[in-house]
VEXROMI-95444 format. One line per field, with one value per residue: x, y, z negated of N, C-alpha, C, O, CB in turn; residue number from 1. Coordinates in steps of 0.02 Angstrom, whole numbers, plus 32768, in hexadecimal, padded with zeros to 4 digits. Glycine has a CB too. Example, Ala and Ser with C-alpha at 12.3 -4.5 7.8 and 13.67 -1.06 7.14 Angstrom:
<nodes>
npx: (8294:8282) .
npy: (7EE4:7F90) .
npz: (7E7A:7E9E) .
capx: (8267:82AC) .
capy: (7F1F:7FCB) .
capz: (7E7A:7E9B) .
cpx: (8294:8285) .
cpy: (7F5B:8002) .
cpz: (7E7A:7E76) .
opx: (82C8:829E) .
opy: (7F5A:8039) .
opz: (7E59:7E6E) .
cbpx: (8235:82C0) .
cbpy: (7F20:7FE2) .
cbpz: (7E3C:7EE2) .
k: (1:2) .
</nodes>
This chain:
<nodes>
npx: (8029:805F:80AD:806D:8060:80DB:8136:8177:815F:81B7:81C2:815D:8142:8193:815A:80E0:8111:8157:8150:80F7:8165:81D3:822C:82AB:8329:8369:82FC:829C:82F4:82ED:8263:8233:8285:82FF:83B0:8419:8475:8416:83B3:83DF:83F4:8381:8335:838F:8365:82D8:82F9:8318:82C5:8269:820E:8235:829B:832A:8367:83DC:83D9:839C:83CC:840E:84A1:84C1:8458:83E5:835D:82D5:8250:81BD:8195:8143:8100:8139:80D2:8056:8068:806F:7FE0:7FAD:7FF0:7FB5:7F35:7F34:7F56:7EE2:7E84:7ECA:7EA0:7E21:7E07:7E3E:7DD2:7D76:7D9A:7DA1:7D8F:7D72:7D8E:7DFF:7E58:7E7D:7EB9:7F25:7F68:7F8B:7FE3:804C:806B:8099:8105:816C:818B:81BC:823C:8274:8282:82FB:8345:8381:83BC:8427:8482) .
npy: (7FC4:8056:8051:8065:80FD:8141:811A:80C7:8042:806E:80F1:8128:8112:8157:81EC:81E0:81EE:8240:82F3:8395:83F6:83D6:8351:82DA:828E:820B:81F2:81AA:8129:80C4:80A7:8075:800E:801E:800B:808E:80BD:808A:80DC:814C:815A:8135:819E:8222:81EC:8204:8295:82BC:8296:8300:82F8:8310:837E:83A5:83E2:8431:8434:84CA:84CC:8474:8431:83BC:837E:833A:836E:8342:8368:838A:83B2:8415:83C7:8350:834A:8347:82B3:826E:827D:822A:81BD:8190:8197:8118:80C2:80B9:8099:800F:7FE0:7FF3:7F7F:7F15:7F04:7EEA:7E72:7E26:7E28:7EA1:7EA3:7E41:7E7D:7EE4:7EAD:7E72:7EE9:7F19:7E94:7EAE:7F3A:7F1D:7EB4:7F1C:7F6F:7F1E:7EF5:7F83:7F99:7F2A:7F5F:7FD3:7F95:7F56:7FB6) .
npz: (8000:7FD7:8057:8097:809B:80B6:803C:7FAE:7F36:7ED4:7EDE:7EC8:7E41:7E1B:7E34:7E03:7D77:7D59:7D11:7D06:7CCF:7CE7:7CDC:7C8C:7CEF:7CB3:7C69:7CB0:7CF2:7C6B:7C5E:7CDE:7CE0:7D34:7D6C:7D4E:7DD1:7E24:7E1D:7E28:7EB5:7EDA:7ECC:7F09:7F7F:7F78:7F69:7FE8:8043:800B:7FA8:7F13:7EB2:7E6D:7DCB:7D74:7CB6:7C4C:7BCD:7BA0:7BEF:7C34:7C57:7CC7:7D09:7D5B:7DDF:7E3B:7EDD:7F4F:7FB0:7F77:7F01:7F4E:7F80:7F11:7EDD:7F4E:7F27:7EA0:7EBD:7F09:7E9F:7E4F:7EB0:7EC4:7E2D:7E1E:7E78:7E3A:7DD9:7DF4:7E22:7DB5:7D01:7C8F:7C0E:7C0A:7C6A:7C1D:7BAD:7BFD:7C14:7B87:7B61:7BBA:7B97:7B0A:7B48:7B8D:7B2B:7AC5:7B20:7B2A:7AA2:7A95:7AFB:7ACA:7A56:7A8A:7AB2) .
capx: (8000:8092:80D5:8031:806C:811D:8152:818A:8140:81E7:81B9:8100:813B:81B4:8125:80B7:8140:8181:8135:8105:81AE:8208:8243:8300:8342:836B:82C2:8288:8308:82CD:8216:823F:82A6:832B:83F9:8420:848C:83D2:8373:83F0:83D9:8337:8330:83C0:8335:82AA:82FD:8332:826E:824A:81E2:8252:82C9:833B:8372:83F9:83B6:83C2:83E5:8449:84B5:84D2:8425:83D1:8312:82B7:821D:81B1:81A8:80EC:80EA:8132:80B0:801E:807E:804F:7F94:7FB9:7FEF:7F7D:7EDE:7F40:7F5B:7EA0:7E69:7EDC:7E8B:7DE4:7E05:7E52:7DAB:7D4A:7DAA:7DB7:7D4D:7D9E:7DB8:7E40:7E88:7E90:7EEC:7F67:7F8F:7F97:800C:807E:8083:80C4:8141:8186:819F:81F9:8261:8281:82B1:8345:8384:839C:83E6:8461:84A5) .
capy: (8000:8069:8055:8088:8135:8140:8115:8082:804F:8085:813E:8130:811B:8192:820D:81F2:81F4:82A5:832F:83D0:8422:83A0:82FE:82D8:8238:81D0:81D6:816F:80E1:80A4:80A8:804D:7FCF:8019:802D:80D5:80BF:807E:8104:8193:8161:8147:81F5:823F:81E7:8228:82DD:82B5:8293:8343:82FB:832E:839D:838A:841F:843C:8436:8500:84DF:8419:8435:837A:834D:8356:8379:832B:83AA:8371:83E1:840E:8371:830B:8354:8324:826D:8254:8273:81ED:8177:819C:8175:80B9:80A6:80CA:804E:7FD3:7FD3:7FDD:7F41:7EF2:7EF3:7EBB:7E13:7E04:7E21:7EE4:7E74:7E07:7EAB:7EF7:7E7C:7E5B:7F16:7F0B:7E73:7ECB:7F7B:7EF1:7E97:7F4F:7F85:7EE5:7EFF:7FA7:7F77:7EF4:7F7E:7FEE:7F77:7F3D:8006) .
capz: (8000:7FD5:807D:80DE:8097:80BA:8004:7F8E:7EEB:7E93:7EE3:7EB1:7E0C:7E05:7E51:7DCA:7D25:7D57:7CE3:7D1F:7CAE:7CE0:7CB8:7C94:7D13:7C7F:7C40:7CF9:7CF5:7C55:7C83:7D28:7CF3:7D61:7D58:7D5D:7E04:7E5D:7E0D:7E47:7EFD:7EE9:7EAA:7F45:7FBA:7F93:7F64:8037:8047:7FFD:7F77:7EDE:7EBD:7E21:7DBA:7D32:7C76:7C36:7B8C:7B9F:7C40:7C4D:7C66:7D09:7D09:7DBB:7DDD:7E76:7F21:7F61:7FCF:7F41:7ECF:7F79:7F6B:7EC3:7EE7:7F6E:7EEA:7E6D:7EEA:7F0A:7E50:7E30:7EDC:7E94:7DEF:7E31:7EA9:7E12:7DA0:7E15:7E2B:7D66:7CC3:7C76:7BDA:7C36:7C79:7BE6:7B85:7C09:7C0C:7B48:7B68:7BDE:7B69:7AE8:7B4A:7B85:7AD3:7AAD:7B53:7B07:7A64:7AA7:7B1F:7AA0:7A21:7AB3:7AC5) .
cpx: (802B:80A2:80AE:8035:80A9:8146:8170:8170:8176:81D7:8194:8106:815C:8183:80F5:80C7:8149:814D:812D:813A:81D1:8223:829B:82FB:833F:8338:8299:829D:82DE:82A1:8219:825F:82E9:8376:83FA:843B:8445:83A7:839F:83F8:83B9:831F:8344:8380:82F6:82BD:831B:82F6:824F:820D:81FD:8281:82EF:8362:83B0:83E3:83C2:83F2:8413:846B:84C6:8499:83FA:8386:82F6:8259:820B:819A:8156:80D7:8105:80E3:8046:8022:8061:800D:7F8B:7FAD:7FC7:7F4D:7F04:7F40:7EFF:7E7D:7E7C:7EB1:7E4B:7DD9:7E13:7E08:7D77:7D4F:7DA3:7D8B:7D77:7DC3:7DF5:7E70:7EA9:7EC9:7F20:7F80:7FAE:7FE5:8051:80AD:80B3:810E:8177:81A3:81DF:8228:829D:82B0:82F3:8369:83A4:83C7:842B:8493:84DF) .
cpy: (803F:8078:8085:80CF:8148:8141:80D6:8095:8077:80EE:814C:8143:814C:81CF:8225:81E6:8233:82D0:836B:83F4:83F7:837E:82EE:8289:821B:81BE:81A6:812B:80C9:808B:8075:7FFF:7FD7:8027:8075:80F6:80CD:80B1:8148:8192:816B:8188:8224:8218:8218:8274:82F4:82C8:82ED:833F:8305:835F:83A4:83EE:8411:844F:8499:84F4:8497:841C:83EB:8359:837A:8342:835E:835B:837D:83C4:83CF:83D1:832E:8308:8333:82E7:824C:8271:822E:81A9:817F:8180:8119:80A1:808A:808A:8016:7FBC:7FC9:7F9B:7F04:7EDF:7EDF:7E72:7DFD:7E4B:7E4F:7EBF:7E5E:7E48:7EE4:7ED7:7E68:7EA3:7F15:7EE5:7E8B:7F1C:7F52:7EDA:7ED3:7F5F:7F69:7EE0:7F4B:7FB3:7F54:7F14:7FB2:7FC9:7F60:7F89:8000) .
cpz: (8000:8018:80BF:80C5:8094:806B:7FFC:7F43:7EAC:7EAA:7EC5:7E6B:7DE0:7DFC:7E26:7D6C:7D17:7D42:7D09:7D0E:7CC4:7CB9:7CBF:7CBA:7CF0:7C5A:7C7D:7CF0:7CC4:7C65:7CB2:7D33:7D2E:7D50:7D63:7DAD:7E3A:7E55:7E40:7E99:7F0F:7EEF:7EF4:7F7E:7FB2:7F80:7FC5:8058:8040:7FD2:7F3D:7EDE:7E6C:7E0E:7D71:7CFC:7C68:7C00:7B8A:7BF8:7C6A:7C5F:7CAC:7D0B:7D5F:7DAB:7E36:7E98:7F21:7F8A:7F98:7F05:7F07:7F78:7F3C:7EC7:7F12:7F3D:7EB9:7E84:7EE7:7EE0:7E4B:7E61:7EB7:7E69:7DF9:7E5E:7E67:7DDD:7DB8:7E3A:7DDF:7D3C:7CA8:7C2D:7BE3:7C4B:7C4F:7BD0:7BB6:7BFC:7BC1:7B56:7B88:7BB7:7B40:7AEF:7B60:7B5E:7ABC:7AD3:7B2C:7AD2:7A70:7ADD:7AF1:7A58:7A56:7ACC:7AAB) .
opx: (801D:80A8:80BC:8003:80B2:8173:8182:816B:8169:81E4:819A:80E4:8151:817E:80E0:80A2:8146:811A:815B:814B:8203:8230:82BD:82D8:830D:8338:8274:8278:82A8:82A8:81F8:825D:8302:837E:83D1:8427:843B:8378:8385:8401:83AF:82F7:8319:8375:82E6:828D:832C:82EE:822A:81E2:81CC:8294:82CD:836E:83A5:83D1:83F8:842C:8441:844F:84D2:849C:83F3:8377:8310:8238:8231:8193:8135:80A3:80F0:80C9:8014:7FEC:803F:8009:7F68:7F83:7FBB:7F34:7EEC:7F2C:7EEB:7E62:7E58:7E98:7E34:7D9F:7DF5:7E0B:7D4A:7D29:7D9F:7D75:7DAF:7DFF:7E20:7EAB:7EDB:7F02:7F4F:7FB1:7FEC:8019:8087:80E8:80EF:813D:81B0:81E0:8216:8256:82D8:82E8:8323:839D:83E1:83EB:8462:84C2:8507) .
opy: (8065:80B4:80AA:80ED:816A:8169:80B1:80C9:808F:811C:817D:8170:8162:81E7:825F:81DC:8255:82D0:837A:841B:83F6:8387:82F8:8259:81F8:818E:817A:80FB:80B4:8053:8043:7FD3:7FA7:8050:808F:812B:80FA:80B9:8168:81C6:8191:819E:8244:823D:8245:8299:832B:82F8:830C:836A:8303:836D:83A7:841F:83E8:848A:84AC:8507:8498:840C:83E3:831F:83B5:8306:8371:8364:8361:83FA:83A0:83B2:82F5:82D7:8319:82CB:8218:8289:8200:817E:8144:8150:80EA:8067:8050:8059:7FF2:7F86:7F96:7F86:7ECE:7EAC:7EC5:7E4D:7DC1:7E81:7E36:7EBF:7E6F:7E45:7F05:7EE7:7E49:7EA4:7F0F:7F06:7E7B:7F2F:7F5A:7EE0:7EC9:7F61:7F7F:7EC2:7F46:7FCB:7F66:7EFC:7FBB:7FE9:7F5D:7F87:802F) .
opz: (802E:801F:80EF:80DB:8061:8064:802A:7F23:7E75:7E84:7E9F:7E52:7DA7:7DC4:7E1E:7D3B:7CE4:7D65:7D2F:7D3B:7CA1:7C7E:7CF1:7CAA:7CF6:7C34:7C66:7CE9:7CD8:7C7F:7CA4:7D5D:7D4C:7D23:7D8A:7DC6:7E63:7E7D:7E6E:7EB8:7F3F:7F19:7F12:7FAE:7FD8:7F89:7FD9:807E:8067:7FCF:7F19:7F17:7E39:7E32:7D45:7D02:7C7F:7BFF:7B61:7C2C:7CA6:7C75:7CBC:7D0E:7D94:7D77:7E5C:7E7B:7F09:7F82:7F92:7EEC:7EEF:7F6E:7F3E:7E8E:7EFC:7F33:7EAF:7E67:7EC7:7EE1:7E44:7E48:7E95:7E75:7DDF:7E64:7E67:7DBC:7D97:7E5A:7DD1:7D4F:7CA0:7C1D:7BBA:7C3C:7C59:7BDF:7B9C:7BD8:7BBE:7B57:7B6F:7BB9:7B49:7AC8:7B4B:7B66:7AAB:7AB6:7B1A:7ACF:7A4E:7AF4:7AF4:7A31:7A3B:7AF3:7AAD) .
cbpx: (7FD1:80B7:80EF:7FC9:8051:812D:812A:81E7:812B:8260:81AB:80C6:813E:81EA:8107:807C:8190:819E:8166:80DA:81C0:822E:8213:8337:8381:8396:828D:82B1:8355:82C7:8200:8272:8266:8316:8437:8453:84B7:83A3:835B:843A:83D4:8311:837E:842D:831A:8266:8342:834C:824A:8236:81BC:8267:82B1:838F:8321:841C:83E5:8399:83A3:83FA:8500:84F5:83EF:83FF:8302:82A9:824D:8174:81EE:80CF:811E:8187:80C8:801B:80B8:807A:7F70:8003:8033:7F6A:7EC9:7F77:7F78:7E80:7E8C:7F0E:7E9A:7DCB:7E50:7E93:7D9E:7D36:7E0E:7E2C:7D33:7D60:7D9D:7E1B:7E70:7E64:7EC8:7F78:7F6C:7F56:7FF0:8053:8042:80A7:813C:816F:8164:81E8:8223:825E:8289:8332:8370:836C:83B9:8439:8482) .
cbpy: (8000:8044:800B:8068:8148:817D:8123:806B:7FFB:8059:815D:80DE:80EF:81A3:81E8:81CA:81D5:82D4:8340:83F0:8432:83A9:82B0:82DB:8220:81D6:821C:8182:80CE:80B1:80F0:807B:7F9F:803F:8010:80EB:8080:8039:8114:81AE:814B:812E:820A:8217:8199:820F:82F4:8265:8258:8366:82CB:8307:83DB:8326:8445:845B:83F4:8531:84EF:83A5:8465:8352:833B:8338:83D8:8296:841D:832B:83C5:8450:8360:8313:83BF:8333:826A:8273:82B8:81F2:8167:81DD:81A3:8095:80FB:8128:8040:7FDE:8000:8010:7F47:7F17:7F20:7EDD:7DF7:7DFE:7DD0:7F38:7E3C:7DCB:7EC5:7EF4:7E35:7E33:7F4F:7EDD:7E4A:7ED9:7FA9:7EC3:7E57:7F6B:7F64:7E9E:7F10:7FAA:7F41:7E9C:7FA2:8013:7F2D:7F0E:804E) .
cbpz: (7FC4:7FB4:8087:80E1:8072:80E7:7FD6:7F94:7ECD:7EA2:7F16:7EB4:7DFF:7E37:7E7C:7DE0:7D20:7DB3:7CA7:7D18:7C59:7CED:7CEF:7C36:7D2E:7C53:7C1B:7D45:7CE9:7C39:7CAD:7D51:7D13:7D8F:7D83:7D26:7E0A:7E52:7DA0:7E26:7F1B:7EBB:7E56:7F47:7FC1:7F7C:7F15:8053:7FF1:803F:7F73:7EC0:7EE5:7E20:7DAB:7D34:7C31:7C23:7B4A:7B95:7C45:7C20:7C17:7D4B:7CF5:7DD1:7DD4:7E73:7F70:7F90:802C:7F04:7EAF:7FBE:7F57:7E75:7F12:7F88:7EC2:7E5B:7F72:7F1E:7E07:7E3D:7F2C:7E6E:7DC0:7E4F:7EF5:7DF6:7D70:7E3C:7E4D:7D51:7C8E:7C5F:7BCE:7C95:7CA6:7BBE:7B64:7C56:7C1E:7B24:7B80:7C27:7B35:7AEA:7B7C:7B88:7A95:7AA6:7B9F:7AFE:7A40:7AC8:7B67:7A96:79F4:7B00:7AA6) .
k: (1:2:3:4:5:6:7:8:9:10:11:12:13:14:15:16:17:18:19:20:21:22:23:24:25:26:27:28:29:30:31:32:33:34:35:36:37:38:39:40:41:42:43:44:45:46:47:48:49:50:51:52:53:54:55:56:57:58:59:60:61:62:63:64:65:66:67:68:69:70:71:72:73:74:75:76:77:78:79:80:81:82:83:84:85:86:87:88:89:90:91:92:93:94:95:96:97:98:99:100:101:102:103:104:105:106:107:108:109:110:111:112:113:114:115:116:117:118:119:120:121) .
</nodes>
C-alpha cells in the first residue's frame, strides 16, 4: 500500500512520529527498531524526497531535530488514511476484542524489547 504512493512503511512511519517542533533522529531508531546507520539514510532519502528536512538543536548543538516539508507534512495525511483503511479492513476480518488484545500484547512485548535494549547500553 505504501508503494501505491511512492513511499515505504519505514517512511510512513517516520511521517507519522515527527512532531510539529520537532523530533530529535534518535528518538525514531528506537521506535522503529532501526540501527542508527539505516535510519540516517532513511532520513538523507527522504530529506532527497523533500519530505523532511533536519535542523540543528538551538539549545543541544549535537542533536539534530527532523521537521517535515509541506509535501512531507501532505505524505503523512497519505499514511494516516492507509493506517485508518488498514485498521478498518482489519476489524472486519476479526472480533475488536482479538484486536485489542493483540495490540495490548505487542505494547507489552515492545516495553520488554525496550527494557533489554536499555539494560544492554
Amino acid at each position: 500500500m505504501a508503494a501505491k504512493h511512492d513511499m515505504s512503511f519505514s517512511w510512513g512511519f517516520i511521517l507519522l512520529n515527527v512532531e510539529r517542533e520537532g523530533t530529535p533522529s534518535t528518538a525514531l531508531g528506537p521506535k522503529m527498531g532501526m540501527e542508527p546507520t539505516s535510519l540516517s539514510r532513511t532520513l538523507k532519502n527522504m530529506e532527497d524526497k523533500g519530505l523532511i528536512y533536519r535542523q540543528t538543536d538551538s539549545v543541544d548543538k549535537r542533536k539534530s531535530l527532523v521537521f517535515l516539508t509541506e509535501e512531507g507534512v501532505e505524505k503523512r495525511s497519505v499514511a494516516k488514511k492507509v493506517v485508518l483503511e488498514f485498521n478498518e479492513a482489519l476489524y472486519e476480518k476479526l472480533p475488536k476484542t482479538k484486536v485489542k488484545a493483540f495490540f495490548e500484547v505487542m505494547l507489552k512485548v515492545d516495553e520488554h524489547l525496550t527494557e533489554l535494549l536499555e539494560e544492554n547500553k
